[in-house]
mmCIF file of the N, C-alpha and C atoms, coordinates in Angstrom:
data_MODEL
# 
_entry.id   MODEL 
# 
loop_
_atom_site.group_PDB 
_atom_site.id 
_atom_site.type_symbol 
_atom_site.label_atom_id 
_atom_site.label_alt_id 
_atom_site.label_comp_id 
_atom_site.label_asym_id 
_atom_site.label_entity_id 
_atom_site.label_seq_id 
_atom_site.pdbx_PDB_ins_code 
_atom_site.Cartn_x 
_atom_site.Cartn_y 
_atom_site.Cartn_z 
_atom_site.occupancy 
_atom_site.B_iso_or_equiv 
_atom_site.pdbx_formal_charge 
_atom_site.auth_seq_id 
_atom_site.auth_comp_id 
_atom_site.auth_asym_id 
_atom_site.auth_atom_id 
_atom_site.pdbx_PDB_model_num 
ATOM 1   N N  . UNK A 1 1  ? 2.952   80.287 49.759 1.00 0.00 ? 1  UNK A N  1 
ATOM 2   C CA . UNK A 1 1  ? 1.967   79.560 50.549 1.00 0.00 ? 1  UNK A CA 1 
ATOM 3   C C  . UNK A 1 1  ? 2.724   78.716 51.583 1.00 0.00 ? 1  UNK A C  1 
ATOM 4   N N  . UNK A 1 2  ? 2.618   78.707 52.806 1.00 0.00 ? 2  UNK A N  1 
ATOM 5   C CA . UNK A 1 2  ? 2.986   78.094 53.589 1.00 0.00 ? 2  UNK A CA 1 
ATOM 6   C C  . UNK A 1 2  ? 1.865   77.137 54.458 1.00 0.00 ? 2  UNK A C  1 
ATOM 7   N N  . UNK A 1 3  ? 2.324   76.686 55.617 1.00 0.00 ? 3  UNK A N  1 
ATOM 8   C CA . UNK A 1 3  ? 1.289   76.059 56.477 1.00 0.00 ? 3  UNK A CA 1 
ATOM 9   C C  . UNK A 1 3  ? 0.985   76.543 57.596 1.00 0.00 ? 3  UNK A C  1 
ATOM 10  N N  . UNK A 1 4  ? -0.714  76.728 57.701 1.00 0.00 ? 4  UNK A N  1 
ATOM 11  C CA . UNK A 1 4  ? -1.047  77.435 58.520 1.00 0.00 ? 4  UNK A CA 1 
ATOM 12  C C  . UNK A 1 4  ? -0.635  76.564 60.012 1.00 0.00 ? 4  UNK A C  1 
ATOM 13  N N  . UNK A 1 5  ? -1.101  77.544 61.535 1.00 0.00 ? 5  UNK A N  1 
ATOM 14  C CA . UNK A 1 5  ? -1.313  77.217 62.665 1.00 0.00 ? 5  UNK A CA 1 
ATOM 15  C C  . UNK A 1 5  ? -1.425  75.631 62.391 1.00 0.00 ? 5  UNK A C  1 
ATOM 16  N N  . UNK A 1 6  ? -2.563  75.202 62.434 1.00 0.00 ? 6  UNK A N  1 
ATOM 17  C CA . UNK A 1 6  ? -3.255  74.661 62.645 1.00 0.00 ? 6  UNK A CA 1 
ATOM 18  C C  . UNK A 1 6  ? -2.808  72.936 61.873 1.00 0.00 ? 6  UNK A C  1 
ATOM 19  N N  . UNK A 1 7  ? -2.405  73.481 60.907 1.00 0.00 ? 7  UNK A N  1 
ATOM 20  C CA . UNK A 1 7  ? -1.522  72.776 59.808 1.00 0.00 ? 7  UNK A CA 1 
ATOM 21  C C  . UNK A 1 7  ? -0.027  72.020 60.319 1.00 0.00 ? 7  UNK A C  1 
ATOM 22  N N  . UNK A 1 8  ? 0.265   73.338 61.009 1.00 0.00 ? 8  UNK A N  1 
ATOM 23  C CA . UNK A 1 8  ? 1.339   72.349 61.917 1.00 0.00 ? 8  UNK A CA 1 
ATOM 24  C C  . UNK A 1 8  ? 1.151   71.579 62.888 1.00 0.00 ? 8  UNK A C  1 
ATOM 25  N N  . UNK A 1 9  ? 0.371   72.176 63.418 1.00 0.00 ? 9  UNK A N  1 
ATOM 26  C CA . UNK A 1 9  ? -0.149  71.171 64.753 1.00 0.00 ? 9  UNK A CA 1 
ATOM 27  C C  . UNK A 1 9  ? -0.735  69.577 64.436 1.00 0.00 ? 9  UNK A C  1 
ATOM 28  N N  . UNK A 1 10 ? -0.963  69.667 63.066 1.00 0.00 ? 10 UNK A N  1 
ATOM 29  C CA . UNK A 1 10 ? -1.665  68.497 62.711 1.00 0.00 ? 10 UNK A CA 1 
ATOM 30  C C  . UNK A 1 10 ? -0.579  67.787 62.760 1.00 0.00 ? 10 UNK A C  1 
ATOM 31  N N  . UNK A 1 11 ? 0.408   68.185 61.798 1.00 0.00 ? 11 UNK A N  1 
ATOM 32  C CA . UNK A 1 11 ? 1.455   67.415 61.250 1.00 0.00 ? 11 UNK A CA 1 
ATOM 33  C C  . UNK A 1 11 ? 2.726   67.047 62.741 1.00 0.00 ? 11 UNK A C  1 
ATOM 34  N N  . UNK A 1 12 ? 2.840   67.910 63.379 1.00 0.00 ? 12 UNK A N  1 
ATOM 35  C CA . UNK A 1 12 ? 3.459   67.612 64.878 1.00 0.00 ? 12 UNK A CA 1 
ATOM 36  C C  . UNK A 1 12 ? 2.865   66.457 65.041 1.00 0.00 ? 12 UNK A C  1 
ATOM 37  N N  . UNK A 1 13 ? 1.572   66.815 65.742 1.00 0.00 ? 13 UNK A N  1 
ATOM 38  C CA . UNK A 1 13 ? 0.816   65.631 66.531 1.00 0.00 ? 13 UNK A CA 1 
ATOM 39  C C  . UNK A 1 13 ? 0.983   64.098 65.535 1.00 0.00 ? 13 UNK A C  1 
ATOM 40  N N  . UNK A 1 14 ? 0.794   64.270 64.330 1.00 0.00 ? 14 UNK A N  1 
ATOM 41  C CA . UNK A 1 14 ? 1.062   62.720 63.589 1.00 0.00 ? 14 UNK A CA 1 
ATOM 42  C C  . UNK A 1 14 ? 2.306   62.336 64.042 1.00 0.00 ? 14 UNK A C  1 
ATOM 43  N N  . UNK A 1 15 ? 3.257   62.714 63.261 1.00 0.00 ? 15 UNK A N  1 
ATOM 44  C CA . UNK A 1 15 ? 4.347   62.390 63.673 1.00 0.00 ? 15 UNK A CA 1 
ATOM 45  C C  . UNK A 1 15 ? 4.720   61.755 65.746 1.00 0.00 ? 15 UNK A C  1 
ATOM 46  N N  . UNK A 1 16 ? 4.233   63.008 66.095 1.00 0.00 ? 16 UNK A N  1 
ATOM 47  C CA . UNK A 1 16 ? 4.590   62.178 68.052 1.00 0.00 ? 16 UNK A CA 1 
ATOM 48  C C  . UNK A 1 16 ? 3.470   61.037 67.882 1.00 0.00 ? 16 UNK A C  1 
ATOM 49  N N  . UNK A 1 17 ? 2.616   60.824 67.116 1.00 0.00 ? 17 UNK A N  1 
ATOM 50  C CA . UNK A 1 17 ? 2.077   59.422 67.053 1.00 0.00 ? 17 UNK A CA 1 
ATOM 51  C C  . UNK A 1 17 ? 2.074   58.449 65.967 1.00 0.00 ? 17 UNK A C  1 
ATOM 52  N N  . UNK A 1 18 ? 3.520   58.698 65.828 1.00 0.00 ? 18 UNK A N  1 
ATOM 53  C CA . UNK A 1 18 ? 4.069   57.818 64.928 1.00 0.00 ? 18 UNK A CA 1 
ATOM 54  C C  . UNK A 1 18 ? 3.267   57.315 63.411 1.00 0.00 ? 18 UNK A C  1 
ATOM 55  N N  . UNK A 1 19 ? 2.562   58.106 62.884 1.00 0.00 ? 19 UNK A N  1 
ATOM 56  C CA . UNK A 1 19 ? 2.025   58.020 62.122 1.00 0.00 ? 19 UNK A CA 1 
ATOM 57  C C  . UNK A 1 19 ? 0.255   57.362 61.707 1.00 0.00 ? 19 UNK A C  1 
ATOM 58  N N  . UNK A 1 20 ? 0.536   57.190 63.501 1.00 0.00 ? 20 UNK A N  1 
ATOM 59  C CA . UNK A 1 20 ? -0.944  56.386 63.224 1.00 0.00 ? 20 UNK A CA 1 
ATOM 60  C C  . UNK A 1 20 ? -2.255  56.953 63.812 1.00 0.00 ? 20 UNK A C  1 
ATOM 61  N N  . UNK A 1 21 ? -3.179  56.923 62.014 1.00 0.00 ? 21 UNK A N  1 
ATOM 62  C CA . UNK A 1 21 ? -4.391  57.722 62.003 1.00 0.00 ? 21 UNK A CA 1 
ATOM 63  C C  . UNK A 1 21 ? -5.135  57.235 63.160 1.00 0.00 ? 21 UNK A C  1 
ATOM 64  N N  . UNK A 1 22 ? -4.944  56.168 63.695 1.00 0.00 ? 22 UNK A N  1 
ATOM 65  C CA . UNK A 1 22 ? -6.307  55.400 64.835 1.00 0.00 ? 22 UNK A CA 1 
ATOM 66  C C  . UNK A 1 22 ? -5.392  56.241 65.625 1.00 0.00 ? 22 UNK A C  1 
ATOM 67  N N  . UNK A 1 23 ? -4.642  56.578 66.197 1.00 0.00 ? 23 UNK A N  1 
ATOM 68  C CA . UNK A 1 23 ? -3.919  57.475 67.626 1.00 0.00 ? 23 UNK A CA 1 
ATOM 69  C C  . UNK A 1 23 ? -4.477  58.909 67.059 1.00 0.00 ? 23 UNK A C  1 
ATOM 70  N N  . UNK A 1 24 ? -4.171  59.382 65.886 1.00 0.00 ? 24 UNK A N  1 
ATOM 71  C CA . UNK A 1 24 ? -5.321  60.658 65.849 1.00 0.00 ? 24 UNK A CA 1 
ATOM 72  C C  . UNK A 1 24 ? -5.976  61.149 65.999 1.00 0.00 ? 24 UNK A C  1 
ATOM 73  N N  . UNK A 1 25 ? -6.946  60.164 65.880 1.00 0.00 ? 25 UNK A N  1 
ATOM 74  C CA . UNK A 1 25 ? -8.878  60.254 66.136 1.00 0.00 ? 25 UNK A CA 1 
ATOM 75  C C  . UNK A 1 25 ? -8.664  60.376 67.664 1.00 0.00 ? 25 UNK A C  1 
ATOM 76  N N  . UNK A 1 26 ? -8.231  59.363 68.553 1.00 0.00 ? 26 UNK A N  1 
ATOM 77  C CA . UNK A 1 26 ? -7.865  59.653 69.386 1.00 0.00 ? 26 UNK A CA 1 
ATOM 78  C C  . UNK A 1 26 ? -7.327  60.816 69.897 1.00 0.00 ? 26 UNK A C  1 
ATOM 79  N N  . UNK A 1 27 ? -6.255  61.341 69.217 1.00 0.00 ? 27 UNK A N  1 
ATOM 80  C CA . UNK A 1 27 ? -6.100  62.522 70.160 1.00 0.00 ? 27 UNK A CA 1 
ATOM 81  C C  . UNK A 1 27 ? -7.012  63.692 69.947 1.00 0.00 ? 27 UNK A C  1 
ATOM 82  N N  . UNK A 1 28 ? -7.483  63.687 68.532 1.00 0.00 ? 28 UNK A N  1 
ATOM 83  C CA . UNK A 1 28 ? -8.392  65.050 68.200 1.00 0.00 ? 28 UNK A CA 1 
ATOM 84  C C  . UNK A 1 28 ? -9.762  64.795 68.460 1.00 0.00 ? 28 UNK A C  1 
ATOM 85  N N  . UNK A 1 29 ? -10.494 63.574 68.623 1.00 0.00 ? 29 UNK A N  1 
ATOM 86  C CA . UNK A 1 29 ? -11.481 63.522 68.982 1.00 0.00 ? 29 UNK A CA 1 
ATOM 87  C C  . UNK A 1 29 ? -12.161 63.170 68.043 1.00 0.00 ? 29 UNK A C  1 
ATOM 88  N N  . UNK A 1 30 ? -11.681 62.995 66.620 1.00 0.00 ? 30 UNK A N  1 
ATOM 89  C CA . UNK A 1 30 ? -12.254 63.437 65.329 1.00 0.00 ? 30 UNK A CA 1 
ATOM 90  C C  . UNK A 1 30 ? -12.602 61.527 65.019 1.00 0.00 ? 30 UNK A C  1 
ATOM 91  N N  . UNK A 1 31 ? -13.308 61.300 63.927 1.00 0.00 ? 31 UNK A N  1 
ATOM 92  C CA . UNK A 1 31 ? -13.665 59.901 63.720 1.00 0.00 ? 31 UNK A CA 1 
ATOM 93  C C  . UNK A 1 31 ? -12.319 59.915 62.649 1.00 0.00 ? 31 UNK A C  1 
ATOM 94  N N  . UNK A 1 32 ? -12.032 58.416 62.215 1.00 0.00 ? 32 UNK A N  1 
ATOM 95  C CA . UNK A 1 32 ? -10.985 58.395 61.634 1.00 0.00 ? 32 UNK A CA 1 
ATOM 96  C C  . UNK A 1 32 ? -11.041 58.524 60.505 1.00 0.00 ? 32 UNK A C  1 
ATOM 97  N N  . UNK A 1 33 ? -12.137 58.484 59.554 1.00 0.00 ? 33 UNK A N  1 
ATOM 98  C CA . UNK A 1 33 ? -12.630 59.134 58.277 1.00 0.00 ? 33 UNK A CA 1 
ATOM 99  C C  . UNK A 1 33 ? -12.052 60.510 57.950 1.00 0.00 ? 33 UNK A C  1 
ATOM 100 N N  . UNK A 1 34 ? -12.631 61.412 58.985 1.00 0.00 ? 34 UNK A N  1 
ATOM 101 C CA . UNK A 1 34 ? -12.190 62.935 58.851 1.00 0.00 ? 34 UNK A CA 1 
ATOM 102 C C  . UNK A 1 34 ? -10.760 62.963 59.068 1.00 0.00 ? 34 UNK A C  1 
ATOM 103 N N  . UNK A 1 35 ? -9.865  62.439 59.741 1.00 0.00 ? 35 UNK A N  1 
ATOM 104 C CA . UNK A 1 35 ? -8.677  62.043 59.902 1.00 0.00 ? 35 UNK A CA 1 
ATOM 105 C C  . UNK A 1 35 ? -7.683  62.339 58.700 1.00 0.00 ? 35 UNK A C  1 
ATOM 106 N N  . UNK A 1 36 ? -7.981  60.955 58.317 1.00 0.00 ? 36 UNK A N  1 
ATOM 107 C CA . UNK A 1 36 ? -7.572  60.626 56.886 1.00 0.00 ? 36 UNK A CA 1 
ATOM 108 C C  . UNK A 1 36 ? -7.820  61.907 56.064 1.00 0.00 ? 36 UNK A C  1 
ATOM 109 N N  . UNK A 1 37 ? -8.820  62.274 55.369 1.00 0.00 ? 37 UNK A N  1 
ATOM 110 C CA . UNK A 1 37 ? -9.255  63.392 55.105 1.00 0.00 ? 37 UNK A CA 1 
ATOM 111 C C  . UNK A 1 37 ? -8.715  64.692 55.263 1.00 0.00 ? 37 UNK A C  1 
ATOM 112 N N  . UNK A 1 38 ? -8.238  65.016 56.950 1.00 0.00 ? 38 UNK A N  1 
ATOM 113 C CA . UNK A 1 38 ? -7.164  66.076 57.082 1.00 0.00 ? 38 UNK A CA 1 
ATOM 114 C C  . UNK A 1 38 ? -6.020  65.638 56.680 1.00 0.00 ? 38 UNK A C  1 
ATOM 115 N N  . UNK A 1 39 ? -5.454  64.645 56.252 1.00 0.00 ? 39 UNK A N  1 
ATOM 116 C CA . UNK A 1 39 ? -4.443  64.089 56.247 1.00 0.00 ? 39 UNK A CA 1 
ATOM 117 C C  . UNK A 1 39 ? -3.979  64.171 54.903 1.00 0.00 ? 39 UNK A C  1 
ATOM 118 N N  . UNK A 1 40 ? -5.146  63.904 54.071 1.00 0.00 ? 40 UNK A N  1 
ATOM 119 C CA . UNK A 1 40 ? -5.254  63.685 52.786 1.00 0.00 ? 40 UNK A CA 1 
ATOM 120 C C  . UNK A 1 40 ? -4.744  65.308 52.122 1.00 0.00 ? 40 UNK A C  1 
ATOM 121 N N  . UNK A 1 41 ? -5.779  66.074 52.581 1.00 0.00 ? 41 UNK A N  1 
ATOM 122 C CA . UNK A 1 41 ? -5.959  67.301 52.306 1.00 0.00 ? 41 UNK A CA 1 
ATOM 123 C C  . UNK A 1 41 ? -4.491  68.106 52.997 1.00 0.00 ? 41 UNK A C  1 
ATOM 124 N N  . UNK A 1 42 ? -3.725  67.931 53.640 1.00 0.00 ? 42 UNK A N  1 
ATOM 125 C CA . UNK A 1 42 ? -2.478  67.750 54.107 1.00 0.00 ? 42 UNK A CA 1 
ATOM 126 C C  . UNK A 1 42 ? -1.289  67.462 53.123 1.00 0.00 ? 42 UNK A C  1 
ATOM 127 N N  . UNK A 1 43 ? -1.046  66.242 52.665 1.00 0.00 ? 43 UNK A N  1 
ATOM 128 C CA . UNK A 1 43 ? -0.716  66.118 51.742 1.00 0.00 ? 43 UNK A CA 1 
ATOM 129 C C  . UNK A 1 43 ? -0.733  66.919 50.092 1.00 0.00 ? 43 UNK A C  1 
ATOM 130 N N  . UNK A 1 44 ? -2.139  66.804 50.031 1.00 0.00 ? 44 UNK A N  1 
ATOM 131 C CA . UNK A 1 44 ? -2.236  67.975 48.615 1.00 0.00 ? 44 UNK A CA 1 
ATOM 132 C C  . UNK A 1 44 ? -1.618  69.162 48.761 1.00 0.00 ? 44 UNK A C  1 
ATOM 133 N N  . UNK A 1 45 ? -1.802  69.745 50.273 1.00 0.00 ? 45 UNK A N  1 
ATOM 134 C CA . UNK A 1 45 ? -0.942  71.108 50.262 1.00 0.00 ? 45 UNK A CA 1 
ATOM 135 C C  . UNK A 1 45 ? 0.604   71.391 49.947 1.00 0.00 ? 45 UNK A C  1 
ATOM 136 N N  . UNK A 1 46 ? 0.681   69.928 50.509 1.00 0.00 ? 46 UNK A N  1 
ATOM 137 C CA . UNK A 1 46 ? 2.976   69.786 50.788 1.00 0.00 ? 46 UNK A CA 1 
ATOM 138 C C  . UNK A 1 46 ? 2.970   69.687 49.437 1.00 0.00 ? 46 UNK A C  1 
ATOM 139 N N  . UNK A 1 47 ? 1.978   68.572 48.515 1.00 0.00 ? 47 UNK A N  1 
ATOM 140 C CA . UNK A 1 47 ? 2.866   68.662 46.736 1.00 0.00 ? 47 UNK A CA 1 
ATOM 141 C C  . UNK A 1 47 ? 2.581   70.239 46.332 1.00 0.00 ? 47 UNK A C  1 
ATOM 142 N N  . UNK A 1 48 ? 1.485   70.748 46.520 1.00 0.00 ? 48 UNK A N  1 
ATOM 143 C CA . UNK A 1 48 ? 1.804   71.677 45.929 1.00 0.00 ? 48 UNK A CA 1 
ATOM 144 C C  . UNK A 1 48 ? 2.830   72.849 46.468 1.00 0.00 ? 48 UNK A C  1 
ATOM 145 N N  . UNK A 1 49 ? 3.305   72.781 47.553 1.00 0.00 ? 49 UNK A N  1 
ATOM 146 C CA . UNK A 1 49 ? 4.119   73.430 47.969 1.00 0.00 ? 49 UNK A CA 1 
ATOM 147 C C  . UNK A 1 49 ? 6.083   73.405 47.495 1.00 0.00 ? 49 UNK A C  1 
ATOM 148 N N  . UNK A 1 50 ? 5.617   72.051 47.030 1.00 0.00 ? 50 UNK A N  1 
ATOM 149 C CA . UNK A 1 50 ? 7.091   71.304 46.784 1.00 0.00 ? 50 UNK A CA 1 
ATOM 150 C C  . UNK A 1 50 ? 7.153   71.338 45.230 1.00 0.00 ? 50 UNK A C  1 
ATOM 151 N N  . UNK A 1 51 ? 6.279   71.390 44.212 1.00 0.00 ? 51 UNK A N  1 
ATOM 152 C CA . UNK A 1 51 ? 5.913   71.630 43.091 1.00 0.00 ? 51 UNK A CA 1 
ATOM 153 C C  . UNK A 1 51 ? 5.670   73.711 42.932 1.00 0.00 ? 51 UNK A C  1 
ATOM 154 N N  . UNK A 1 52 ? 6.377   74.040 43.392 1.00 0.00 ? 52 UNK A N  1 
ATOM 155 C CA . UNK A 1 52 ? 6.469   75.752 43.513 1.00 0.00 ? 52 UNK A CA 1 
ATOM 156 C C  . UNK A 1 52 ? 7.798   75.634 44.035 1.00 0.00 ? 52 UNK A C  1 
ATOM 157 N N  . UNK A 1 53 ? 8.608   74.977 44.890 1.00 0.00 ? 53 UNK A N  1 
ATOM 158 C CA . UNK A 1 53 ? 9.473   75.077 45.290 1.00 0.00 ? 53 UNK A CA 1 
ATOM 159 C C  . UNK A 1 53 ? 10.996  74.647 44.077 1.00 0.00 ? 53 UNK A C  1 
ATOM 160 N N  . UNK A 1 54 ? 9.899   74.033 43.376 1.00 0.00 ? 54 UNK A N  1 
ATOM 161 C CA . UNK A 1 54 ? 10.945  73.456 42.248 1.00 0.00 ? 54 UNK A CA 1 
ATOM 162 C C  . UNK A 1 54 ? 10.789  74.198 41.361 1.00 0.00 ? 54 UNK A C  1 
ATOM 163 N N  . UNK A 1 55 ? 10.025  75.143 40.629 1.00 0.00 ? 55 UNK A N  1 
ATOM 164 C CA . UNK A 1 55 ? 9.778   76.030 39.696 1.00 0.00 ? 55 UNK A CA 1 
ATOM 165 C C  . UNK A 1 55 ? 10.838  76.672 39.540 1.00 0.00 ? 55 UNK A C  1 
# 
């Protein structure tokens, strides 16, 4: 399992905005609820990715 398109782009764009969800919403348009949320759901993917990687 890797990370999709879309998945990276998320994680790019955080990072060039230094981590901050209010510059997110901002750039995606998205309210900062859903944000978090991709973010969240983001996260769950990397442990489980990193929890397979250690197997």
């Amino acid at each position: 399992m890797n990370l999709n398109a879309e998945e990276q782009k998320f994680l790019i764009e955080f990072l060039m905005a230094s981590g901050s969800l209010k510059e997110m919403s901002k750039i995606l348009g998205f309210s900062y609820p859903k944000v978090r949320n991709m973010l969240d759901e983001l996260i769950q993917k990397v442990q489980k990715l990193k929890s397979v990687d250690h197997e």
